[in-house]
C-alpha positions in Angstrom: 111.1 126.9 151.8 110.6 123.9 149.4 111.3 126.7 146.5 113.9 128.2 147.7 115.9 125.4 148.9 115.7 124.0 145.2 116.3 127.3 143.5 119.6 127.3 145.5 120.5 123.6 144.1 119.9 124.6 141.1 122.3 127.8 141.4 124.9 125.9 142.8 125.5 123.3 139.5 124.9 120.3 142.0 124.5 117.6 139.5 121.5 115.7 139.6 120.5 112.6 137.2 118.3 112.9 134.7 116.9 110.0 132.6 116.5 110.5 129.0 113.9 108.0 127.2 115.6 107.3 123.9 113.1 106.9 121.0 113.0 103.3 119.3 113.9 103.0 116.2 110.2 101.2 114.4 111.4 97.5 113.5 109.0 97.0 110.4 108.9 92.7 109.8 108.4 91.7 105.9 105.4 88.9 105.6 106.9 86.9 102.9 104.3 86.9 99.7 107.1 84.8 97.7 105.2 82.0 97.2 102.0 83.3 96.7 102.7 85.5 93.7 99.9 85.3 90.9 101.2 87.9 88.5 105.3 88.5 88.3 106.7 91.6 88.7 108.0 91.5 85.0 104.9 90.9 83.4 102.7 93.8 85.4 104.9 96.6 84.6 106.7 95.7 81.4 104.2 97.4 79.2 104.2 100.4 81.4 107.4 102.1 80.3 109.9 100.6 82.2 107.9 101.2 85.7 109.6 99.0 87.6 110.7 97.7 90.9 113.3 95.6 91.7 113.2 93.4 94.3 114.7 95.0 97.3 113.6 96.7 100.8 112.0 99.8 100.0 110.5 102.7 102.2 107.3 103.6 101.4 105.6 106.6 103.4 107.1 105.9 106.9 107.1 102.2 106.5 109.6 99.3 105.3 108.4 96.7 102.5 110.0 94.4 100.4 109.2 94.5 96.8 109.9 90.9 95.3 109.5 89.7 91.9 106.0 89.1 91.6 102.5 90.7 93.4 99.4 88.8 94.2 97.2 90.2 91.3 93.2 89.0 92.1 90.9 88.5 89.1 88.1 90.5 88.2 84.7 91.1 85.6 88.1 92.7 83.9 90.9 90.2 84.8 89.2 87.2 84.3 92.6 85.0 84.1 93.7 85.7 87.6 91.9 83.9 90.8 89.8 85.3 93.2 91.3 84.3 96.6 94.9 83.5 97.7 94.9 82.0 101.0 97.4 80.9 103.3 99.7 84.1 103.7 101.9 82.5 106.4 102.1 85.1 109.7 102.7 83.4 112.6 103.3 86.5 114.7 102.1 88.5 117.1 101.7 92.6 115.6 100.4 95.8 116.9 100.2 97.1 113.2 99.9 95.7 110.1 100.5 97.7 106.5 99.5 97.2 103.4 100.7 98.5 100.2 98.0 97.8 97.3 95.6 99.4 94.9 93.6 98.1 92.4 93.4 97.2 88.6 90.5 99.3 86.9 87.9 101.3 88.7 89.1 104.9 88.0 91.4 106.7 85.9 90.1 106.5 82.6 87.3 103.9 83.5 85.1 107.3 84.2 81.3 107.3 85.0 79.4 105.1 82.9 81.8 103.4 81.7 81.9 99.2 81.8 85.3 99.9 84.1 84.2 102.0 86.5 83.7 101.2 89.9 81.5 103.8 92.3 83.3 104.9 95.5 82.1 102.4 98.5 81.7 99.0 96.5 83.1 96.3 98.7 86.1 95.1 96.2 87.5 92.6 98.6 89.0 91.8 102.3 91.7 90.2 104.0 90.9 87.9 106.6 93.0 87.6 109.5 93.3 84.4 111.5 94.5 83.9 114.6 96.0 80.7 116.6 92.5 80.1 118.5 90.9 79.9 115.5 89.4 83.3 115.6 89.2 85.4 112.7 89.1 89.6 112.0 88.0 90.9 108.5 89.9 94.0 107.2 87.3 95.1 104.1 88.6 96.7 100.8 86.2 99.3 99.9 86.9 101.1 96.8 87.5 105.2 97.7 87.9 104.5 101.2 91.0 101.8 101.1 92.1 101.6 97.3 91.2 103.6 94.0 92.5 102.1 90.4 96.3 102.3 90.3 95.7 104.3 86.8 94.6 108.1 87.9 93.7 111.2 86.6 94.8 114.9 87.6 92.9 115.9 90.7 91.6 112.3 91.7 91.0 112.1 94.8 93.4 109.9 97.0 91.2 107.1 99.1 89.8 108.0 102.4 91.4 105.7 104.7 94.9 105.3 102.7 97.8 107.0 102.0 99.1 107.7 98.3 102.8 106.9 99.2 104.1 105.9 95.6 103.8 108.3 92.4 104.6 108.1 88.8 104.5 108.8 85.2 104.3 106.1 82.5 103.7 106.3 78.6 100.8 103.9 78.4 99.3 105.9 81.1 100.0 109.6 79.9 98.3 107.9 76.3 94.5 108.2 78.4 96.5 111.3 80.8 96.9 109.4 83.6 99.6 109.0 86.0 100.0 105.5 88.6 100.3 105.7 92.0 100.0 103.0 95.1 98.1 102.9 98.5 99.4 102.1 101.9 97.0 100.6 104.4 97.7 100.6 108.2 94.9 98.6 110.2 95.6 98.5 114.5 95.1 95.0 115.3 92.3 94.4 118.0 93.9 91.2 119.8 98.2 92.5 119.5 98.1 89.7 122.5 97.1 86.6 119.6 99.3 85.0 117.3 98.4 85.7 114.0 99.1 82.4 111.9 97.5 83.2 108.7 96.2 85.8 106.0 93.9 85.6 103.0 93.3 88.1 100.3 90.2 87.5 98.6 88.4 89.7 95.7 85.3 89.9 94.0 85.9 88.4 90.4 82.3 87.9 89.5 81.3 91.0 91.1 83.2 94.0 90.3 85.2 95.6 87.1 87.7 96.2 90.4 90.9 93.6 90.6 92.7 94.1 93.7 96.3 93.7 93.8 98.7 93.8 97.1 102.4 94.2 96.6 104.3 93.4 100.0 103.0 93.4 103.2 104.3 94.6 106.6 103.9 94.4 110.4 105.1 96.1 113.6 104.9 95.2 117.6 
């Protein structure tokens, strides 16, 4: 009877309400790097064939950054003139999400097996520490192959593990050793969404590691 007696409203066009569940639109939020940059924008891509980003928002995979003038560039057995640690990247938010667009300075590409700039595929290259307003703290590891490879790539390289290649290009300096450059996007869940995140620090491995880590912009979402 149940059937039949909604069969028949059916038929008959009565007009029931229906609720549709609109999609949100992702609101990606910028963590401003500003005043942390080590290397300027200028500087790490002027010898690279006019690779360049100016600052802006930018889409990269699915997710909004903004490229500014500089990156926080991290030293390395390589980069010996830039630090090991920035600390200090002001949050103070609460996230669901955070992404990270980064990749690192040697490693791969043309630094191939047994070579001084190679760097084997799970060496710890850094972290970023994550620290919250009770004073707790959760540490996102940078393992090279598995979160970052070396910006500089060659044909068939494997992308890492746990990242997304979601930036590809060609550059003269690069083509000279027949590579090509490319950048990583990190997404890490947060464990604690409920906690205010008031700081992060990027920190490297400069006496360890041929490796230099490098993030570009950073971005989070509730």
């Amino acid at each position: 009877m149940t059937r039949l007696l909604l069969m028949s409203l059916i038929c008959c066009g009565l007009n029931l309400p229906f609720a549709y569940a609109e999609e949100k639109e992702t609101e990606f939020v910028q963590i401003d790097l500003s005043g942390k940059f080590t290397q300027s924008m200028k500087k790490k891509f002027a010898e690279y064939d006019k690779l360049s980003l100016p600052p802006d928002k930018y889409f990269f995979g699915d997710v909004e950054f903004q490229i500014g003038k500089g990156i926080i560039q991290l030293g390395s057995l390589y980069k010996k003139d830039s630090p090991d640690m920035v600390v200090n990247i002001e949050v103070n938010q609460k996230f669901g999400k955070l992404h990270l667009l980064h990749g690192t300075a040697f490693g791969g590409g043309a630094n191939v097996a047994g070579t001084a700039g190679y760097v084997q595929d799970g060496t710890r290259v850094g972290e970023y520490i994550i620290r919250y307003a009770d004073n707790t703290k959760v540490v996102i590891p940078i393992v090279y192959g598995e979160d970052v490879r070396d910006w500089w790539f060659l044909e068939g390289e494997k992308p890492p593990s746990r990242s997304r290649v979601v930036f590809e290009s060609d550059n003269k300096a690069a083509a000279r050793v027949n590579c090509r450059v490319r950048f990583y996007m990190t997404t890490w869940k947060n464990p604690h969404p409920d906690k205010k995140v008031i700081t992060i620090d990027f920190i490297g491995r400069k006496t360890e590691t041929a490796a230099a880590p490098f993030c570009m912009a950073m971005s989070h979402e509730k």
